[in-house]
C-alpha positions in Angstrom: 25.8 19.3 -25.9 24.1 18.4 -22.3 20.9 16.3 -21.4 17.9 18.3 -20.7 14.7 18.8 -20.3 12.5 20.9 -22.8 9.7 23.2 -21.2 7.9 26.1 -22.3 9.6 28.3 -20.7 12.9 27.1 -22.3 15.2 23.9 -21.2 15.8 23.0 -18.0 18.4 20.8 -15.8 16.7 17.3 -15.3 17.2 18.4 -11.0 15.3 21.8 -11.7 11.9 19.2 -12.1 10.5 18.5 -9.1 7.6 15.6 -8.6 5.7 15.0 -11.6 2.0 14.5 -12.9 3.6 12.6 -16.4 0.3 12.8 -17.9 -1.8 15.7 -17.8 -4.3 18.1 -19.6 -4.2 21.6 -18.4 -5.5 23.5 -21.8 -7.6 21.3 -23.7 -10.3 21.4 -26.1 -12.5 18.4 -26.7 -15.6 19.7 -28.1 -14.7 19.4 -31.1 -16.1 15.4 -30.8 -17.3 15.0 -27.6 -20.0 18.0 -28.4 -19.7 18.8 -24.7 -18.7 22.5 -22.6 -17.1 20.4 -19.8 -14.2 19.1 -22.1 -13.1 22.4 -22.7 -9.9 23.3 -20.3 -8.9 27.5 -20.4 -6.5 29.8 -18.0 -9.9 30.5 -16.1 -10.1 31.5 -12.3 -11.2 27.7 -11.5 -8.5 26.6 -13.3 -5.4 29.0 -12.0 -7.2 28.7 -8.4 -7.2 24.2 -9.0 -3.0 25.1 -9.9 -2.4 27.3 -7.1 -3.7 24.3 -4.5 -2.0 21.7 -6.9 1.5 23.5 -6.3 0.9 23.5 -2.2 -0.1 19.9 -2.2 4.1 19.5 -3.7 3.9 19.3 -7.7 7.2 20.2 -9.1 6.0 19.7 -12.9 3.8 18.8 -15.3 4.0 16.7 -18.6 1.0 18.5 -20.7 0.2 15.6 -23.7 -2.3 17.6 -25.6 -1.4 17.9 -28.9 -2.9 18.9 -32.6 -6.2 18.5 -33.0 -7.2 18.5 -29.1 -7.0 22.0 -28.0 -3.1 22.2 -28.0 -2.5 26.4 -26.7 1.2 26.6 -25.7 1.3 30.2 -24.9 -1.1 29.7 -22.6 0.9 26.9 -21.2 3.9 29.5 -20.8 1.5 31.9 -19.3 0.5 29.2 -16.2 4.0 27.8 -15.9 5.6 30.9 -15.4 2.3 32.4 -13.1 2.7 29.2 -10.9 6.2 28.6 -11.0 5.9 25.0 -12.3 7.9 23.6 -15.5 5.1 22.5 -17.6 6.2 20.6 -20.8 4.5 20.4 -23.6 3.7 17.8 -26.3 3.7 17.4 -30.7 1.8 14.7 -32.3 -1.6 13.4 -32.7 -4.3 11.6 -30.3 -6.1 8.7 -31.8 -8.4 8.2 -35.0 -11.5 9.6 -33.9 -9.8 12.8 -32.7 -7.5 13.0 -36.0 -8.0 16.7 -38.3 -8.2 16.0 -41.6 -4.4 16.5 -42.0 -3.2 13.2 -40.8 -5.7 11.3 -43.2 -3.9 13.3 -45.8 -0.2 13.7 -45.2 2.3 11.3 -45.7 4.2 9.1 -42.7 7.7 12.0 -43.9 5.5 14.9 -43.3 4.1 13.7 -40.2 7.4 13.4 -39.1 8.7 16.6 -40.0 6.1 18.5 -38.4 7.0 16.2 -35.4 10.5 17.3 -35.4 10.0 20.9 -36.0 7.5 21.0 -32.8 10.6 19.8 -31.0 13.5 21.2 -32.4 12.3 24.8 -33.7 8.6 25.6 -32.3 5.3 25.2 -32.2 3.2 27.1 -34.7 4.8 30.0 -34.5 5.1 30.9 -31.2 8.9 30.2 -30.3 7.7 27.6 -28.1 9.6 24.2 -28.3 7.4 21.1 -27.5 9.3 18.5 -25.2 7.8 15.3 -25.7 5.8 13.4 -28.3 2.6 12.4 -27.1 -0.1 11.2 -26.8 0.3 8.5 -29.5 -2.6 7.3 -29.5 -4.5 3.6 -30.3 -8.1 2.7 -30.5 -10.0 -0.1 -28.3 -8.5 -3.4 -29.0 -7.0 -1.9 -32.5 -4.3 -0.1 -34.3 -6.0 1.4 -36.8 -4.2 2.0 -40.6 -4.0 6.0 -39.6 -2.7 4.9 -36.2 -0.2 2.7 -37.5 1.3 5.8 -40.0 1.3 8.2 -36.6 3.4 6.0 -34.6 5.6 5.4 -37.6 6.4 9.2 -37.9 6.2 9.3 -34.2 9.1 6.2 -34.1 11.1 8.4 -36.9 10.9 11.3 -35.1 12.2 9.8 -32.0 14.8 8.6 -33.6 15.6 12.1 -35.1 15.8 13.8 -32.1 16.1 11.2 -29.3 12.9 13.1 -27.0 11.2 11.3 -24.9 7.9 9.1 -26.7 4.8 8.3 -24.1 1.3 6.7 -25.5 -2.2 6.3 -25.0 -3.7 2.9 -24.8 -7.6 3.1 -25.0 -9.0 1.2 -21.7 -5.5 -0.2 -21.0 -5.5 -2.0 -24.4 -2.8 -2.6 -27.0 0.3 -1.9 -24.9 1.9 -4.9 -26.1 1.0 -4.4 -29.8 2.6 -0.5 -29.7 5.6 -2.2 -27.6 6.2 -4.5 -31.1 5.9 -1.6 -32.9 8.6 0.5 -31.2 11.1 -3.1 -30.9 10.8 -3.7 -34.5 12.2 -0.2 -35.0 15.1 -0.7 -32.7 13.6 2.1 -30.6 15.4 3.3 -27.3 13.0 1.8 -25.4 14.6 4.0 -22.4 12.8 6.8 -24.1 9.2 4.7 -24.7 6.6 5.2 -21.9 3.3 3.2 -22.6 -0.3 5.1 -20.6 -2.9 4.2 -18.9 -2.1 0.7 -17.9 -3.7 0.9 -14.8 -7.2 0.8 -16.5 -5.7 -2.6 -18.0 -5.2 -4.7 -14.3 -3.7 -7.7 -16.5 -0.5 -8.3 -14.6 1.0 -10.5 -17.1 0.8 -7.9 -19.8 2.4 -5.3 -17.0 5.7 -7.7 -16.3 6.3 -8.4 -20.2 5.9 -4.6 -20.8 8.3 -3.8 -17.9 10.9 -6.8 -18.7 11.1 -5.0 -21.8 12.6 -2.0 -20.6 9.6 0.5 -21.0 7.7 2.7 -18.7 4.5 2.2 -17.9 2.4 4.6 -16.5 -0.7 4.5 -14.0 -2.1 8.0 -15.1 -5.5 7.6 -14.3 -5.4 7.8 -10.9 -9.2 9.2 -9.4 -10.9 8.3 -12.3 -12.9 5.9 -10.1 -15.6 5.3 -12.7 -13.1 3.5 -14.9 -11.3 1.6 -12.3 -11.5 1.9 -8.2 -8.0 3.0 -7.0 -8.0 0.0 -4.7 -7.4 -1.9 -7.6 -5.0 0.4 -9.2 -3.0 0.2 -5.7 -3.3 -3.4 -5.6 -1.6 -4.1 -8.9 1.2 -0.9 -8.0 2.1 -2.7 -5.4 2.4 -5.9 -6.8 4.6 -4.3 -9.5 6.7 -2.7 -6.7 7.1 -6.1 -5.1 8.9 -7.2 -8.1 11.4 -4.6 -8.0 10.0 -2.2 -11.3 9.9 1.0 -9.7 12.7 2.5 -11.6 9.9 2.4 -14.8 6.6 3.2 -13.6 4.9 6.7 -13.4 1.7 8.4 -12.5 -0.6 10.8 -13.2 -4.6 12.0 -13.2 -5.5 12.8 -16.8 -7.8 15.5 -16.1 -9.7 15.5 -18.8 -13.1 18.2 -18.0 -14.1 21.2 -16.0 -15.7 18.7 -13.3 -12.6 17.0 -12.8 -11.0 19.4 -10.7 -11.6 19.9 -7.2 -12.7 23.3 -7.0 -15.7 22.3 -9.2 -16.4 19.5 -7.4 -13.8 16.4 -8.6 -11.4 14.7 -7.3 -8.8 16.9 -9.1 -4.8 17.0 -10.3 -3.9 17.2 -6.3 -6.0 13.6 -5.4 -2.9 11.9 -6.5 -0.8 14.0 -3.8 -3.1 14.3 -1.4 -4.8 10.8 -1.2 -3.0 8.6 -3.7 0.6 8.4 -2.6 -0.3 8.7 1.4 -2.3 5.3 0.6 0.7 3.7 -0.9 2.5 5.4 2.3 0.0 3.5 4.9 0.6 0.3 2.6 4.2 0.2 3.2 5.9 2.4 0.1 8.6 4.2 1.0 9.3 7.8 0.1 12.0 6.6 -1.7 9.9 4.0 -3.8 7.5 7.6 -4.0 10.4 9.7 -5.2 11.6 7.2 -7.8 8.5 7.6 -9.5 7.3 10.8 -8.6 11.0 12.5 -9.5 13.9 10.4 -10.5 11.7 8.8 -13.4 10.3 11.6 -15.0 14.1 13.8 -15.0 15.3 10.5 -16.4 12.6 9.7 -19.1 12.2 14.0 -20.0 15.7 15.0 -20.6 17.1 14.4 -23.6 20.3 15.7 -26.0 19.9 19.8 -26.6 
């Protein structure tokens, strides 16, 4: 039994991944709740022509964290991974409470979990598709809801099961430390844990006592300029380089709508290539610091006993 990484085009070898968006949307359905067109993400033209450029600008994988409940379509996942040649791994679990089905209100923390570990292990509603991560396990602003809590249980228990790799959603930055207590109080690899969108968060503090932990954290909103300038978000990346945590830290775009990517009109998947990490460059980052979090973190956090 070898360490690998699970895609939806089968399992990989961790050094078949090149650098990676860790936290990504690529077919998503919002609409659902947000009662809006441009939260709806399909194999389209825009969005095959958005991958094409994304691949030129250097990606070497994608970590897809839609799961039940927003959109989830892993066939069609297959269908742009294999078009674009890029490993594209997919996700089981559930968002947050206001995105829940009705399922999760009524099944059990066991059942949760199974459905968890049959994602990973056998496949993805029928499709022969494996999902390779559970994500995004999601918390509200400033809360864990009751609902949340039972999620994050079954997520914990399925981690444990199958030992794949766990990565959350923290609303605004918020509740990192409260889902980090969750996961220590279960004894929880917390090699394995990787705890989103801190960048939105900017409480440096929080970032060392998540990191002295052992987690990852990741800085996944990277563009998204309305929520946070990336000035800032470079500011406190550096810091947290300065200290000597880049073996833990990761970064995405969360693409989220239609008018997020560039050939609409965004800033798109490729601003983290393309603007982001030459920033850091002209700041001082190595490529090394760049491909420790770009490459070696990702192989390291994705691959997992098969």
């Amino acid at each position: 039994m070898g360490h690998a990484i699970r895609t939806v085009t089968g399992d990989i070898l961790p050094k078949a991944l090149g650098p990676t968006l860790i936290h990504e949307h690529v077919v998503l359905d919002l609409s659902r709740i947000r009662k809006d067109q441009d939260a709806i993400l399909a194999d389209s033209d825009p969005l095959n022509r958005e991958l094409q450029n994304l691949r030129a600008a250097g990606c070497g994988g994608i970590v897809e964290v839609t799961n039940r409940g927003m959109g989830r379509d892993v066939q069609s996942l297959a269908d742009l991974s294999r078009r674009h040649g890029i490993p594209i791994v997919a996700a089981t679990g559930f968002y947050k409470q206001s995105y829940y089905t009705e399922e999760v209100f009524q099944k059990t923390e066991e059942e949760l979990t199974e459905r968890f570990v049959k994602e990973l292990t056998v496949e993805v509603e029928g499709t022969g598709i494996r999902a390779g991560i559970i994500a995004e396990i999601g918390s509200s602003l400033h809360e864990i809801t009751p609902d949340e809590h039972k999620v994050f249980q079954a997520a914990i228990r399925a981690q444990r099961k199958t030992g794949a790799p766990l990565s959350t959603h923290c609303e605004m930055g918020t509740m990192g430390s409260e889902q980090l207590t969750l996961f220590s109080r279960a004894d929880l690899d917390l090699s394995k844990v990787s705890i989103g969108h801190q960048d939105l968060n900017g409480n440096r503090q929080e970032y060392e006592a998540l990191l002295r932990a052992g987690v990852y954290i990741q800085f996944d909103t990277i563009g998204k300029n309305a929520y946070r300038p990336d000035e800032e978000r470079l500011d406190d990346l550096l810091w947290i380089l300065d200290k000597g945590y880049e073996k833990q830290i990761m970064l995405s775009t969360d693409i989220t709508k239609k008018s997020y990517l560039k050939v609409n009109g965004g800033f798109g998947y490729e601003h983290l290539f393309t603007r982001f990490l030459p920033r850091l460059k002209e700041r001082g980052v190595h490529q090394r610091e760049i491909d420790t979090m770009m490459v070696d973190n990702p192989r390291r956090f994705l691959s997992f006993a098969v």
